[in-house]
N, C-alpha and C positions, 0 to 999 in steps of 0.2 A: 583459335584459342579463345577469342574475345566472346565465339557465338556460344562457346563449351559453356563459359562464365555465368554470357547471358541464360541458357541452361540450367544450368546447376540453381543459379538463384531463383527462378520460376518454380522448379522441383519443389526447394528448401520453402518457399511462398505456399506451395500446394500445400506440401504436411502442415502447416499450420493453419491455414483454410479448412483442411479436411478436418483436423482431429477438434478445431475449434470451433466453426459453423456447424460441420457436414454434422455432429455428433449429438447438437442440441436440435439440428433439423431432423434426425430421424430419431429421436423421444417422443418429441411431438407424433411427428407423422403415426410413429406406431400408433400412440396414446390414442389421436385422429382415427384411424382407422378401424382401431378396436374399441373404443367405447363409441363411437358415432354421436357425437356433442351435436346436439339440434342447433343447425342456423351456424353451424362451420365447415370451412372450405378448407379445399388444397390451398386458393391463394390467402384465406386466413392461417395455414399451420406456416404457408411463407414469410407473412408479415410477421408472427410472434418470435417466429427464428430468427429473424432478421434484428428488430427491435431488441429481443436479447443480447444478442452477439453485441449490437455498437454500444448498447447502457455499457456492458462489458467495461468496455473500450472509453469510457469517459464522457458517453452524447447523451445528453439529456433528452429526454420524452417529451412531446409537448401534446397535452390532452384540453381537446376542445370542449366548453361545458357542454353540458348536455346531463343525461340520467342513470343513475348507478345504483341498481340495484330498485326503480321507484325512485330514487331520491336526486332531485336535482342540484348537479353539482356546477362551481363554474369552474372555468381554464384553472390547470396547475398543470405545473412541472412534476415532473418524476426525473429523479438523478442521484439516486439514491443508487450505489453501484454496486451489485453484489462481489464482492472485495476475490471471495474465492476462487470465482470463473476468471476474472481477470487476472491472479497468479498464473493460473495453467493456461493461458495465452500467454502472459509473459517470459514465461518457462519455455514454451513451446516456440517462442520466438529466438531466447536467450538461445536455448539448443540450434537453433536454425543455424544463427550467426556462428556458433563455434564447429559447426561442421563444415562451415563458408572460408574459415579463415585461412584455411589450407591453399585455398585457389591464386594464384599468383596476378590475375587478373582480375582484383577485389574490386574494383568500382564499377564493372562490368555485370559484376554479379550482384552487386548492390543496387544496378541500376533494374536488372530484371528481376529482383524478389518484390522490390520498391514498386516498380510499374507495374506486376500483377496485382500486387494486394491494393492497390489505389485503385484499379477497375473493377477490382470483386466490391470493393466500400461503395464504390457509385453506385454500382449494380445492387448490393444490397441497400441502401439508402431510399432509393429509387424503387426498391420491392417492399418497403417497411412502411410505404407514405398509404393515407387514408385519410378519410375526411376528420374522424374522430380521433387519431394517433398519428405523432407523424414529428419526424426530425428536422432541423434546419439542413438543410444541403451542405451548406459548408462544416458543419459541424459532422455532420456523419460522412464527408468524403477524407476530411480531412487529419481531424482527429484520432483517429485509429492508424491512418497512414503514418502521421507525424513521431505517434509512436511505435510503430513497426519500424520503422528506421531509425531509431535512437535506439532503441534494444540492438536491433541489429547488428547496427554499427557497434555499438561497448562492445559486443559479446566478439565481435570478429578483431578488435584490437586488441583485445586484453584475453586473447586465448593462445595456448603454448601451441608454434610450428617450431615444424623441421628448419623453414625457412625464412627467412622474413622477403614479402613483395616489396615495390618498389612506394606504391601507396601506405601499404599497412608500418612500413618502417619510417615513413618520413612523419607521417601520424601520432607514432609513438614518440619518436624523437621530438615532433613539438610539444605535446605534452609531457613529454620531461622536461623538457630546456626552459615551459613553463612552472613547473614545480621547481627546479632548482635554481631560479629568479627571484622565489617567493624573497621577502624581509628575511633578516638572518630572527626575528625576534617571531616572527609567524612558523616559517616552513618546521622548527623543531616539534613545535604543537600538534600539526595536520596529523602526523600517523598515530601518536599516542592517545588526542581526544577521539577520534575517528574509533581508533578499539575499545575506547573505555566508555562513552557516549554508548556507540552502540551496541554495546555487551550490556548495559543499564536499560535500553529500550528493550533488547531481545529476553533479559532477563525477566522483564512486567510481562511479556508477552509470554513466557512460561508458565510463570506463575499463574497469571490468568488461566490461560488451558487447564492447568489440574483445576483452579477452584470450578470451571464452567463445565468441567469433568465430574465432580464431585456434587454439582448441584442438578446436574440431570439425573443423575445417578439417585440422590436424595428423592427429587420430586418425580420421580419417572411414572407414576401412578397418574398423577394432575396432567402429564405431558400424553399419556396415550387418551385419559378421557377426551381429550381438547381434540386429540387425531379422530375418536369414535363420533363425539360432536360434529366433525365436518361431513362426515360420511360416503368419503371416498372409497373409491373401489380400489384393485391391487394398485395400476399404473397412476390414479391420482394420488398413491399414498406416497409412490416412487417420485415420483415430479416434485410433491411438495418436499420430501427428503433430499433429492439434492437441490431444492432451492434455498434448502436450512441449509445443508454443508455451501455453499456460496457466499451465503452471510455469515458463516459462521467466526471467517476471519472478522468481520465488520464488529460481531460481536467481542472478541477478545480486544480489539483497539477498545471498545468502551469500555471492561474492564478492567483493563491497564490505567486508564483515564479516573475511574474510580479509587484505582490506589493510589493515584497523588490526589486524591482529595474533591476534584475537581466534577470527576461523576458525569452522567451524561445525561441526553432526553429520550423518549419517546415519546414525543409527541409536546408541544407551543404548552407552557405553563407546567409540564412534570419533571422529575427532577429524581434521578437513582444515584444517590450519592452515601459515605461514613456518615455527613454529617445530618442529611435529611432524604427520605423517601416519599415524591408523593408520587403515585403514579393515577391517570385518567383509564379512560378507554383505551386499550391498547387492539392491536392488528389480529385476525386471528391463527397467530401465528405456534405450534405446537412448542415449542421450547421454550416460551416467553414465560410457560408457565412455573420454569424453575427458576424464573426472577421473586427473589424477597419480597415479602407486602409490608414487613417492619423494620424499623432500624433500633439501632442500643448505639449512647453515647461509648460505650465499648469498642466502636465500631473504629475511632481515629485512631488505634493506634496501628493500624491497617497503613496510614499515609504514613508509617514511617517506613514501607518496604522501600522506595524509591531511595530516600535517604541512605539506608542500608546498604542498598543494591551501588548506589553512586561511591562510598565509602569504598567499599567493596574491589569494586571495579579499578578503582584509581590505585589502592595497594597496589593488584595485580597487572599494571605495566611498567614497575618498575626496570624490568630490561627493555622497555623502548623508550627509556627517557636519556639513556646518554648523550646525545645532543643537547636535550635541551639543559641538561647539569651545569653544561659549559658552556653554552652560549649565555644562561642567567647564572650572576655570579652570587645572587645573595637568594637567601633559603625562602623569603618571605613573595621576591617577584617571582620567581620559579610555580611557586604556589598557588599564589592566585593568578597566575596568567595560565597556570595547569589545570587550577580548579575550573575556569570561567566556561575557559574552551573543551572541557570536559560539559558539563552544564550548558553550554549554548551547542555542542553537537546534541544532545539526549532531546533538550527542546524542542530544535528545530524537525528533529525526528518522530516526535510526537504531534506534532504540531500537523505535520504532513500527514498523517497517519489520520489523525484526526477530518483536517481538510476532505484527505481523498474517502476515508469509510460514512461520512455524514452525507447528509440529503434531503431530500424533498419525496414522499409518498402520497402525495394527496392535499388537498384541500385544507383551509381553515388551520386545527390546532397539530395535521399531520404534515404539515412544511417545515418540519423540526426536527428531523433523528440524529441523532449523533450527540458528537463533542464539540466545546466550543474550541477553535485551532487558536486561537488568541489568548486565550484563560490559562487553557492549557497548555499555552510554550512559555508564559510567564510563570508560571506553580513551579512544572518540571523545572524548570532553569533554576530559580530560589532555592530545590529543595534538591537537587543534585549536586548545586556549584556550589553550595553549602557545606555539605558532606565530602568533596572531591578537593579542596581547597585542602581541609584540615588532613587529608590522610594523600592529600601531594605533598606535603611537611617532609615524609618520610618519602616516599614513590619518586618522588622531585627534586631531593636537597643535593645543591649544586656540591662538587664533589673538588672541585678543582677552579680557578680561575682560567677563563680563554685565553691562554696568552697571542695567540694567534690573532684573534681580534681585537687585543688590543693596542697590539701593533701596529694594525689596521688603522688604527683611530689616530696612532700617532703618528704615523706615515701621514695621514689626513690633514693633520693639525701644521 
């Protein structure tokens, strides 16, 4: 049964190997062998595939100076992650685990999805290295492992069986037995800021989508000249399209970040933001081109979606706050211990968002994309806990006294 296990997780390792690596190695390849690019090889369409895959994955690039284009550049990083590729890894990972959870010999199976995808990382790591590109070892064996098995594993405990095994029950039971340990003044918070928090992140994240819908849509003229400018042929214009849907996630985190005000870079000294627009030299990237060149002091009153959205958010859990009615007996701690932890989940979610879509492209003033994760978990938190305080008043207000706990207290006493 144990070898069945070991099986099954090898399988579940393959399909994510395949539809992950195997699908960016034969783009290439094709690309390779039908435009015939002078001065590339089989073992160059290897290394780019490979290189792709672990950026993917969180491993930063390390490029040795030398000359780009004519122009000499020195060592930088690239770690700039295209946000998108890495969803459909993590998807394809999440699926793995929930197809895994069935098996009654889960650490068996954990052990061989685990053990393959660690030999395919060396194996790739080890195929990605060159004099002029080339990854730390431990960061490309490791890093993608590390997270292959934390997906994994979530996705294999927190998915509905028939049965529960002997590992996946004892798992779950401790992390129950951990949540309902929490402070009696914490655990009522975790499920209500947890929905309302992140209904206020996912919420920007909408939003954005239609406005970066709306503004391709506007400038879709300046975005095909910029595609005629490059002068790709069919499979180059293919490549560079899905390497825009890859970022494209990267991009809606920076406009989320622009409507709490906070705005983001492209590129050491620019700045796209409500309250100032300066932008430098930018990448030649086709969509960039339906980024704004002006701004209007009209532009703030854009920072109050977040606000709104936090407002918002916190009405709508008022049927997950029964607990916390009666564990806070007075209307005004209910409130602000509902508003805060509403606001320090949204933050720290942005914040993260921020972290993982920013990066390093290059050299000099291109060591800079993204959002700042610091700025931006301070803004969100202020202008969330703000708005979630005042309308937890009503979503929050304690309904009754605990008499249970306060029993408790005087038992204690």
């Amino acid at each position: 049964m144990r070898l069945k296990a070991l099986a099954l997780g090898a399988i579940q390792a393959s399909y994510v190997i395949a539809l992950g690596f195997v699908s960016i190695f034969l783009l290439n390849l094709i690309t390779w062998l039908v435009e015939q690019t002078q001065g590339e090889s089989f073992q160059g369409v290897l290394q780019v595939s490979s290189r792709i895959w672990l950026n993917a994955q969180f491993v930063p690039l390390h490029l040795a100076s030398g000359n780009i284009a004519g122009i000499k550049s020195p060592a930088y990083d690239f770690d700039l992650v295209p946000l998108g590729f890495s969803l459909l890894i993590g998807w394809l990972i999440f699926r793995a685990g929930r197809q895994m959870a069935q098996e009654e010999n889960l650490g068996a199976a954990w052990f061989g999805a685990i053990t393959l995808y660690l030999l395919i990382a060396i194996a790739l790591t080890s195929a990605s290295f060159s004099k002029k590109i080339y990854v730390a070892d431990w960061q490309g064996t490791f890093l993608p492992t590390v997270l292959f098995a934390f997906i994994l594993i979530l996705a294999s405990i927190t998915g509905e069986v028939d049965s529960e095994g002997n590992l996946r029950a004892r798992l779950r039971v401790f992390l129950t037995d951990r949540y309902e340990k929490l402070p009696w003044a914490i655990k009522p918070l975790v499920s209500p800021a947890l929905r309302a928090g992140t209904s206020v992140v996912a919420g920007l994240i909408a939003i954005s989508a239609l406005v970066v819908s709306v503004l391709l849509i506007i400038n879709w003229v300046e975005i095909i000249r910029l595609y005629q400018s490059l002068q790709l042929s069919f499979l180059g214009t293919v490549t560079v399209s899905a390497g825009q849907l890859a970022l494209l996630p990267n991009v809606l985190v920076y406009v989320s970040s622009w409507f709490t005000g906070v705005g983001f870079s492209l590129g050491q000294g620019s700045m796209v933001s409500p309250i100032a627009n300066e932008l430098g030299p930018l990448p030649a990237i086709p969509m960039l081109a339906a980024l704004p060149s002006e701004t209007s002091s009209m532009m703030i009153v854009f920072v109050l979606v977040p606000v709104l959205l936090g407002f918002g958010a916190t009405l709508m859990i008022k049927s997950h706050t029964a607990d916390l009615r009666f564990n806070y007996a007075s209307a005004t701690s209910a409130a602000i211990g509902l508003g805060i932890a509403i606001g320090l989940v949204a933050a720290l979610e942005m914040a993260l968002l921020a972290d993982l879509t920013g990066g390093s492209i290059g050299p000099a003033r291109m060591n800079t994309i993204g959002v700042n994760p610091l700025l931006v978990f301070v803004v969100t938190f202020v202008e969330v806990s703000s708005a979630s305080i005042l309308a937890a008043f009503f979503s929050a207000r304690p309904e009754g006294v605990d008499t249970e706990l306060i029993s408790r207290i005087r038992r204690v006493k």
